[in-house]
C-alpha positions as CSV (number, residue, x, y, z in Angstrom):
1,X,103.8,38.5,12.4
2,X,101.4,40.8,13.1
3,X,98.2,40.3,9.9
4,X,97.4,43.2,8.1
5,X,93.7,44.3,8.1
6,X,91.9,45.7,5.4
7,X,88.7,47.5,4.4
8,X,88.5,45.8,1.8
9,X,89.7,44.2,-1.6
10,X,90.0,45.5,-5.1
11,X,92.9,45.1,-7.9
12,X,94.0,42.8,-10.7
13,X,96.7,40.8,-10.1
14,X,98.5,37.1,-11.4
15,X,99.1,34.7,-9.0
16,X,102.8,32.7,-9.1
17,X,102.3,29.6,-11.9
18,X,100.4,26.2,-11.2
19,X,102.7,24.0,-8.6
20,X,101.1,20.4,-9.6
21,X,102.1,21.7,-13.5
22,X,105.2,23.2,-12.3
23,X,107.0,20.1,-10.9
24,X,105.5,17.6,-13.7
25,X,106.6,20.0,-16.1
26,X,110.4,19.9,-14.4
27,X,110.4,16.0,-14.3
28,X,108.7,14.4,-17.7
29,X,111.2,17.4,-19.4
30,X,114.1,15.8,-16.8
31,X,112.9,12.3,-18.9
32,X,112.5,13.6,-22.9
33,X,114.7,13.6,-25.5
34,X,115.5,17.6,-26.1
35,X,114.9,20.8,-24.5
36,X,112.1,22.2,-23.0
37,X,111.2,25.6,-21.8
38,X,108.8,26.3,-19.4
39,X,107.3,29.8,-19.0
40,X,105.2,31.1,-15.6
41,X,107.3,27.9,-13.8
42,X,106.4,28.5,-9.8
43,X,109.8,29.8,-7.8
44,X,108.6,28.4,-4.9
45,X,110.3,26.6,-2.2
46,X,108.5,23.0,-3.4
47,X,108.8,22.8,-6.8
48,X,112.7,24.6,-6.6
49,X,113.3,21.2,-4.6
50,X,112.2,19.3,-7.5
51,X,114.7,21.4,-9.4
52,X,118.1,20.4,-7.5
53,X,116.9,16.7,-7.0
54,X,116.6,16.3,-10.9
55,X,119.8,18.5,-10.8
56,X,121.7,15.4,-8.7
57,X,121.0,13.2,-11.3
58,X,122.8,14.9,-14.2
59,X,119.7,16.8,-15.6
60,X,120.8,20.4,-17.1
61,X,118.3,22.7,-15.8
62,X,118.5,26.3,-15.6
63,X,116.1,28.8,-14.1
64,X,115.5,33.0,-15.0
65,X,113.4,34.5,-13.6
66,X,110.0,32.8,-14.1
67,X,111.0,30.6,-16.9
68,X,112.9,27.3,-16.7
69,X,114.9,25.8,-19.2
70,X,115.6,21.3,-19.0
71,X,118.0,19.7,-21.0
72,X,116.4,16.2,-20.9
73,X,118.4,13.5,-20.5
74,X,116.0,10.7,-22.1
75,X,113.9,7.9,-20.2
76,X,117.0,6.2,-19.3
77,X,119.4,8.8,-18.9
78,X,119.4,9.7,-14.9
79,X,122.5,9.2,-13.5
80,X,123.1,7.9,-10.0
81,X,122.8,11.0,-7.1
82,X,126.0,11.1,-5.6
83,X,123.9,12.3,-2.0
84,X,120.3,11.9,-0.5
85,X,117.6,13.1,-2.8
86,X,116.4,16.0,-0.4
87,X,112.4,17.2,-1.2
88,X,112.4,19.7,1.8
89,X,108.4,20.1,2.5
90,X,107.3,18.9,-0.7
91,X,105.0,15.8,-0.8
92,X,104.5,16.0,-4.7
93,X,108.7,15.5,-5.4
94,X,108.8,12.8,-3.0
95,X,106.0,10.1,-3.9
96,X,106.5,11.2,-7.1
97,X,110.4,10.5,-7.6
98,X,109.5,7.1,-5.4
99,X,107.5,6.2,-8.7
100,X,110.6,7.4,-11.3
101,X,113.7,6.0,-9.1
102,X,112.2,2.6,-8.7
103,X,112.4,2.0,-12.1
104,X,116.3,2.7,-12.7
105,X,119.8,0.8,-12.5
106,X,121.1,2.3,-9.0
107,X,119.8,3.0,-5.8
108,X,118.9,6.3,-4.4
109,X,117.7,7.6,-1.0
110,X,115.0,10.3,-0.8
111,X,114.0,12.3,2.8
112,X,112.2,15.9,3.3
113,X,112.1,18.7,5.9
114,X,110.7,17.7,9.5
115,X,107.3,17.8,8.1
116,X,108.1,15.5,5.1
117,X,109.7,13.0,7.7
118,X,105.8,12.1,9.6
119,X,104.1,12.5,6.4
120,X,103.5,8.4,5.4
121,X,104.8,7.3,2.3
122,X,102.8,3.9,2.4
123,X,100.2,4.8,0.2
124,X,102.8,5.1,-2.7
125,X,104.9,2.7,-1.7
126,X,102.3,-0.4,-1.9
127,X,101.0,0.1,-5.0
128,X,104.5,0.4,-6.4
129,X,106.0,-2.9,-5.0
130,X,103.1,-5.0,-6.6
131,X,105.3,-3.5,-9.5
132,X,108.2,-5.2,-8.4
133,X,109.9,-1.8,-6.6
134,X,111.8,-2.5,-3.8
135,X,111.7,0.7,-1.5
136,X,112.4,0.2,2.3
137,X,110.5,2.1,4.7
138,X,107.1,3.6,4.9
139,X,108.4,6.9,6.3
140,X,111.1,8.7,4.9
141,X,114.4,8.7,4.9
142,X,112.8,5.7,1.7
143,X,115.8,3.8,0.5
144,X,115.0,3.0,-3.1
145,X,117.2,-0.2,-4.8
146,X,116.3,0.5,-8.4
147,X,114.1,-2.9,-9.8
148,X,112.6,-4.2,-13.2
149,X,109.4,-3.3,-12.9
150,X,106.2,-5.1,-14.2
151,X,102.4,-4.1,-15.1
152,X,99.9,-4.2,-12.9
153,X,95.9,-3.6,-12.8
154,X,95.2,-1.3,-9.8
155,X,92.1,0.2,-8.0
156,X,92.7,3.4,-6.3
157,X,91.2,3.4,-2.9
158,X,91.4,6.8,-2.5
159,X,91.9,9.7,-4.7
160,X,95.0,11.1,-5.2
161,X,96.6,12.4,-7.8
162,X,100.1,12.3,-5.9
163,X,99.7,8.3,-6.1
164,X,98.3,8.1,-9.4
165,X,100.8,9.7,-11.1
166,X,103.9,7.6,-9.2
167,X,102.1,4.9,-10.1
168,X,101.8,6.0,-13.8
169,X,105.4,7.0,-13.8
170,X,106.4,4.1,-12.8
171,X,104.4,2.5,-15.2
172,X,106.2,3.9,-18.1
173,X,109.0,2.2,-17.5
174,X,107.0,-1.5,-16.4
175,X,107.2,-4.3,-18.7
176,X,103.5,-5.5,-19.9
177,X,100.5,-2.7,-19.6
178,X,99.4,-0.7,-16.2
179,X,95.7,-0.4,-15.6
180,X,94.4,2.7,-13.0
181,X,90.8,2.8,-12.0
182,X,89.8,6.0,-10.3
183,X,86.7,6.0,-8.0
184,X,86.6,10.1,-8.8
185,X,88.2,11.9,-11.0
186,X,91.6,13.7,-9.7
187,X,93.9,16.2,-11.3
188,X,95.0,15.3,-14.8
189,X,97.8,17.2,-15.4
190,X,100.3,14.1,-15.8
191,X,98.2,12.6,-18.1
192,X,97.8,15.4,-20.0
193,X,101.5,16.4,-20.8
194,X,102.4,13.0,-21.1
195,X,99.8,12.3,-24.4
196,X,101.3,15.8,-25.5
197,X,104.9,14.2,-25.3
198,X,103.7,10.9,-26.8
199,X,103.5,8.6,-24.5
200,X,101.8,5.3,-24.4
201,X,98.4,6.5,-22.1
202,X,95.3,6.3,-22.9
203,X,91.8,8.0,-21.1
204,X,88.6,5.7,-20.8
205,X,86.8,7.6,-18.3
206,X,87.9,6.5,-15.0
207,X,90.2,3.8,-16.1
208,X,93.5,4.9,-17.5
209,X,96.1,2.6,-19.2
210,X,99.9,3.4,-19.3
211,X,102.4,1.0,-21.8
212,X,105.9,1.0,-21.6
213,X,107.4,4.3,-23.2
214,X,111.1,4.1,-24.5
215,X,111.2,7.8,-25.7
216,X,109.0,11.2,-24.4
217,X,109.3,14.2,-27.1
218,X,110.3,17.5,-25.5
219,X,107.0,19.6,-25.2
220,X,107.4,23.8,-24.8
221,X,105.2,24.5,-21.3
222,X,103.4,27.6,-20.3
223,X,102.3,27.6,-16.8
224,X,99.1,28.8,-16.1
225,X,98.1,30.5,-12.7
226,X,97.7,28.3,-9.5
227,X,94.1,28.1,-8.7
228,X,95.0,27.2,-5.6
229,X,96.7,30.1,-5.2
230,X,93.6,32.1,-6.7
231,X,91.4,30.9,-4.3
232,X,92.5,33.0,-1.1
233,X,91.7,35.9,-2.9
234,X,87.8,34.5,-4.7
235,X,87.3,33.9,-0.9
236,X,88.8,37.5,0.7
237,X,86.7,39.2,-1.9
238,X,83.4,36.9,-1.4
239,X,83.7,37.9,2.0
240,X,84.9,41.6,2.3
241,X,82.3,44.4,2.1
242,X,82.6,46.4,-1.8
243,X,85.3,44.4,-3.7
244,X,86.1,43.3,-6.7
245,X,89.7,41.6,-7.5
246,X,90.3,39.9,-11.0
247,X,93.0,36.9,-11.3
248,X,94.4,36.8,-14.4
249,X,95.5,33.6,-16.3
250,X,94.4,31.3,-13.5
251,X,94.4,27.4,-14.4
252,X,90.8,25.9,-14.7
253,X,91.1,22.3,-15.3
254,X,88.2,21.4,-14.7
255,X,89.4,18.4,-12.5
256,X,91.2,21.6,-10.6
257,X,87.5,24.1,-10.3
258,X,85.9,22.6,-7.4
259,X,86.5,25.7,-5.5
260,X,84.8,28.3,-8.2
261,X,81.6,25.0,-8.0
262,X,81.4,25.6,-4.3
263,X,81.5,29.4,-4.3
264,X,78.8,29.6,-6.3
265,X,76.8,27.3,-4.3
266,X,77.4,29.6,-1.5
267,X,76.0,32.5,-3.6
268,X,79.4,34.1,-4.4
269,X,79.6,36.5,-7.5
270,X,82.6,34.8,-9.7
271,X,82.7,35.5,-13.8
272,X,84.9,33.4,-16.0
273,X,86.5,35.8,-19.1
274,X,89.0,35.2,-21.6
275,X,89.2,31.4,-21.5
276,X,92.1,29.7,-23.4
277,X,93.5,26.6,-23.7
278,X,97.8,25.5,-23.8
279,X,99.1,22.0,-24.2
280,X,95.5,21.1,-22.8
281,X,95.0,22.4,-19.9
282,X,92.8,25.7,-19.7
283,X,93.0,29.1,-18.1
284,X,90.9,32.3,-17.7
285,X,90.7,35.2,-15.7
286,X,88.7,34.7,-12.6
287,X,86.6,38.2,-11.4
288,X,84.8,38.6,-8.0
289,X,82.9,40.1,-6.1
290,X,81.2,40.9,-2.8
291,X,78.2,38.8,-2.1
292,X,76.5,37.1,1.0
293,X,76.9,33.6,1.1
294,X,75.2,30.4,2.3
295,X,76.0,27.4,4.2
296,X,76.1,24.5,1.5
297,X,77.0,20.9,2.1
298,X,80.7,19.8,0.5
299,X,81.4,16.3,-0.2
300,X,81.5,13.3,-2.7
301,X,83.3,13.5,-5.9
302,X,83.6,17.2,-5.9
303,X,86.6,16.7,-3.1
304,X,89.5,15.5,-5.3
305,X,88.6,18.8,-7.2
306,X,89.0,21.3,-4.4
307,X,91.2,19.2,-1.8
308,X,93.8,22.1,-1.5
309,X,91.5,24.8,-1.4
310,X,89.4,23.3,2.0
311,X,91.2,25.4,4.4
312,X,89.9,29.1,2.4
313,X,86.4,27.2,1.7
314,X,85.9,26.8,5.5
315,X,87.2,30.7,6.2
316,X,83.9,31.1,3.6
317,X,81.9,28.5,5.6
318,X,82.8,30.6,8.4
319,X,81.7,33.9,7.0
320,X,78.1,32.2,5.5
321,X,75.0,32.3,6.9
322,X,73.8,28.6,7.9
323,X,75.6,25.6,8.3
324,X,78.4,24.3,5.8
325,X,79.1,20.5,6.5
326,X,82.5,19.0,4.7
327,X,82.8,15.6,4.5
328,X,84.4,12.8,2.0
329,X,88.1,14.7,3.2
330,X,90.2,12.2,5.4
331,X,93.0,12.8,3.1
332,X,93.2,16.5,4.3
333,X,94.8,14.3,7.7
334,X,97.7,13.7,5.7
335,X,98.7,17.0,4.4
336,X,101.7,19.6,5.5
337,X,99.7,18.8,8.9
338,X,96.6,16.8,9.7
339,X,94.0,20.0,8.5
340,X,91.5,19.1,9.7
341,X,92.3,19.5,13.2
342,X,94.5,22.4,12.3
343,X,91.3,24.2,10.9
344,X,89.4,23.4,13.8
345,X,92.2,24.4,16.5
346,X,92.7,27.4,15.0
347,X,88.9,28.5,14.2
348,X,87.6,27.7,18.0
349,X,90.4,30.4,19.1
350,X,88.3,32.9,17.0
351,X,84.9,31.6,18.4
352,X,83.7,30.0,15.4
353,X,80.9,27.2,16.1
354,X,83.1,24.5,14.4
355,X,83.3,20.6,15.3
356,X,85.9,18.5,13.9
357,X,84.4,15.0,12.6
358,X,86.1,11.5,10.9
359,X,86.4,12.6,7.6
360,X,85.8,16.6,8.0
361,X,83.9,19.2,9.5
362,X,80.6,21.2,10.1
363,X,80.7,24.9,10.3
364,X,78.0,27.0,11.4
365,X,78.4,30.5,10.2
366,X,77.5,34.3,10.9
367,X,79.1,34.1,14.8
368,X,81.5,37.3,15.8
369,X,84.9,36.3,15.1
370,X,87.4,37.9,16.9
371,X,91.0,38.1,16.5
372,X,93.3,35.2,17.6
373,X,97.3,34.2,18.0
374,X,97.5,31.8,15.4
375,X,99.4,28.5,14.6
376,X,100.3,27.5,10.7
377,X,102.1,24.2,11.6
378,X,104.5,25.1,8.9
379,X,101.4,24.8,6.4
380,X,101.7,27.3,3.9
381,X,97.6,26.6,3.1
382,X,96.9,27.4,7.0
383,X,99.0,30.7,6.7
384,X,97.1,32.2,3.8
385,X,93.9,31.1,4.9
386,X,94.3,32.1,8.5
387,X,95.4,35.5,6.9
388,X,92.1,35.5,4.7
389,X,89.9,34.6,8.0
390,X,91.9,37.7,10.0
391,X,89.7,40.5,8.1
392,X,86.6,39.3,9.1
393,X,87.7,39.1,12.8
394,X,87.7,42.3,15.2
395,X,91.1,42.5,16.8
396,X,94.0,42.1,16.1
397,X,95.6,38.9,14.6
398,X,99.3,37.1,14.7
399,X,100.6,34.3,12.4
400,X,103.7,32.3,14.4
401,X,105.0,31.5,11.0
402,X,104.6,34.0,7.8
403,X,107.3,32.3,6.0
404,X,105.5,28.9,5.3
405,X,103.7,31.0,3.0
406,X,107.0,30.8,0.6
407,X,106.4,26.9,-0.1
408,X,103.8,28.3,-3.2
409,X,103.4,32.0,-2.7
410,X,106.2,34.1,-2.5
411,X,104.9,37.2,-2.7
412,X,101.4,36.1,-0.9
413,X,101.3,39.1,1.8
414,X,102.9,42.0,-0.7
415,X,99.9,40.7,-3.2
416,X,97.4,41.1,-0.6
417,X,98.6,45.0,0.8
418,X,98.4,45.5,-2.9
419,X,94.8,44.9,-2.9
420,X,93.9,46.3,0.2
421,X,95.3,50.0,-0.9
C-alpha cells in the first residue's frame, strides 16, 4: 500500500475502545453471575478472538455495534470446548485463558495465528505450574489438562501485565492465598474490575494478594479510548508543522500514561481536559500540538507504562533533535515480532542514525529521512507507526501489509485522511 502524505494534522476524533479493558472486560463478565454490558468494547480482530473462545465454552455473548452484551456463566460454569481454543494473533487471550483453563474440570487446547505459534508461552506457563497446572508445551499449540490449583507467593521477574493477570486469574480459583510482587508497576486494569466485581484482591503497593473467589458480581463496563491507540496521533501531531488534533475519551490510567510523561520530556505541547473517572479507571481528552522536540533518555520503571507505545516514541526520537536512548525494553523482543529489531530494520532503510542494543535502542535525531518500502511483520504497532514516520520522510512510502493494522484499529488509515484534509 502506497502511505498517504500529509501537510499536516488537525481534527477531533475518538479512537476504537481500550484493547487490555476490552478482553478483561469479555472474560471476568464470561466468569460472573449475571449480565454485563460493555459500551466502547474494541471490534478488533484480538479482542473479537477473545469473543468466540469464551463463546466455545457455553458463554452467551452478543455483540452490536460497539457494545457487547455477556451472559456470565459463574466461576465454575465453562463448559468443555468441543474444538481448539483458537486466539489468532492475540497474546493477551492466550496467556490469559492459560491462567482460567488450568483451573477447570476438562482439558482444553489453545493455538494462535503463525505469529502466536513463535511467540513463547513459558513465561506464563512456569509461574502457573508452581500452582499445580499442568499445561504441556512452552509454545503453542499448549495442551491444558484442567488441575486443583494451590497458592503460591511469586516474584515477577519481569513486568508484565499479560503474566500477572494469568497468574491472578488463576489465583482466584487456587486453594490457600496468592502473593504477586511487582518490581514496577504494570497495567492495573484486572485488578481494578475485579475489586469492582468483589473479588478477594487486595493492593499494598507493589505486592498484590488474590484469595479464592467462589462468586464475581456482574459489573456494567464503559470502555474508554485506547491510549495506545491515541498515541500515533500525540506523535503525528508533535511532529507535523501547524497541528492540532484532540482525542477524545482516551484511557489515562496512570499505569497506562507513560507515553504523554515522555512527550513532554521531549518538549511536546499535550493538554489534559475533561478528566473522568468509570469503574476506576480514568479518561480525558488528550489535545496537541506542534512543537520541536528533544532527545531524552527512556528507561527504568517508566517502561511497563509505555511498552506498547515504543515503536511511535522512537518515530518521535527520530524526528527530535539530540539523542534519545531506550533502554530497560527486552520484552519489546517478544512482541507480534521482536521490535526492536523491526524498529531498527525498518528505520536504517529511511537513513535514520539508529543502533539496535540488548535491551533497546539509541536514536540520534534531526537526519533527512527519506521514503522507504517497508516491512510490518504482521505487527499492527509497526504499521501505524511506520505510517506516522512516512510524513516526515521525502518520497514516497509503501507498507507490505496495511491490514495488520485491523488487530486494534480498524479504521486507523480512514482516521488519519480525516485529519489530514
Amino acid at each position: 500500500m502506497l502511505i498517504d502524505k500529509i501537510s499536516s494534522a488537525n481534527g477531533v476524533l475518538r479512537v476504537p475502545g481500550d484493547k487490555s479493558v476490552s478482553h478483561r472486560a469479555v472474560m471476568l463478565g464470561s466468569l460472573a453471575d449475571g449480565v454485563t454490558e460493555i459500551k466502547g468494547f474494541l471490534m478488533g480482530a484480538d479482542c473479537l478472538s477473545t469473543i468466540e473462545c469464551f463463546r466455545k465454552m457455553g458463554v452467551g455473548i452478543d455483540v452490536a455495534s460497539e457494545k457487547v452484551t455477556v451472559r456470565g456463566n459463574g466461576m465454575r460454569g465453562l463448559k468443555k470446548p468441543l474444538e481448539t481454543l483458537y486466539t489468532g494473533n492475540s497474546g493477551t487471550t492466550t496467556r490469559l485463558l492459560c491462567g482460567i483453563l488450568s483451573a477447570q474440570n476438562f482439558d482444553s487446547v489453545i493455538t494462535g495465528d503463525a505469529s502466536i505459534l513463535k511467540r513463547p508461552m513459558g513465561r506464563v506457563t512456569k509461574p502457573l505450574s508452581l500452582m499445580g497446572a499442568n499445561i504441556e508445551n512452552e509454545y503453542c499449540p499448549l495442551i491444558i489438562h484442567g488441575a486443583r490449583l494451590h497458592g503460591i507467593e511469586y516474584d515477577m521477574p519481569v513486568a508484565s501485565a499479560q503474566v500477572k493477570t494469568a497468574i491472578i486469574l488463576a489465583g482466584l480459583y487456587a486453594d490457600g492465598v496468592t502473593l504477586i510482587r511487582e518490581k514496577e508497576k504494570s497495567r492495573d486494569h484486572t485488578e481494578l474490575m475485579l475489586g469492582a466485581m468483589g473479588a478477594d484482591i487486595k493492593i499494598d503497593g507493589l505486592d498484590i494478594t488474590v484469595g479464592k473467589t467462589n462468586k464475581l458480581e456482574a459489573v456494567n463496563t464503559v470502555v474508554p479510548g485506547d491510549i495506545s491507540s491515541a498515541a500515533f496521533f500525540m506523535v503525528l501531531a508533535s511532529i507535523m508543522p501547524n497541528s492540532c488534533v484532540t482525542i477524545e475519551n482516551v484511557g489515562v490510567n496512570p499505569t497506562r500514561t507513560g507515553i504523554i510523561d515522555v512527550l513532554r520530556d521531549m518538549g511536546a505541547d499535550i493538554k489534559l481536559e475533561n478528566i473522568r473517572e468509570s469503574a476506576g479507571e480514568k479518561a480525558a481528552d488528550i489535545t496537541v500540538r506542534s512543537s520541536t522536540l528533544k532527545g531524552v533518555v527512556i528507561g527504568g520503571e517508566i517502561i511497563p507504562r509505555l511498552i506498547d507505545e515504543l515503536p511511535v516514541i522512537a518515530v518521535a526520537a527520530a524526528c527530535a533533535e539530540g539523542t534519545t536512548v531506550i533502554k530497560d525494553a527486552r520484552e519489546l523482543k517478544v512482541k507480534e515480532t521482536n521490535r526492536i529489531r523491526a524498529v531498527v530494520d525498518e528505520f536504517t532503510k529511511c537513513g535514520i542514525d539508529i543502533t539496535e542494543t540488548d535491551d533497546g535502542m539509541i536514536i540520534n535525531g534531526g537526519a533527512d529521512i527519506r521514503g522507504a518500502d517497508f516491512r510490518t511483520y504482521g505487527d499492527h504497532r509497526m504499521a501505524m507507526s511506520l505510517t506516522v514516520l512516512a510524513q516526515a520522510a521525502y518520497g514516497e512510502s509503501t507498507l507490505d501489509d496495511a491490514d495488520c493494522a485491523r488487530v486494534s484499529y480498524p479504521n486507523f488509515f480512514d482516521d488519519f485522511r480525516t485529519l489530514g484534509k
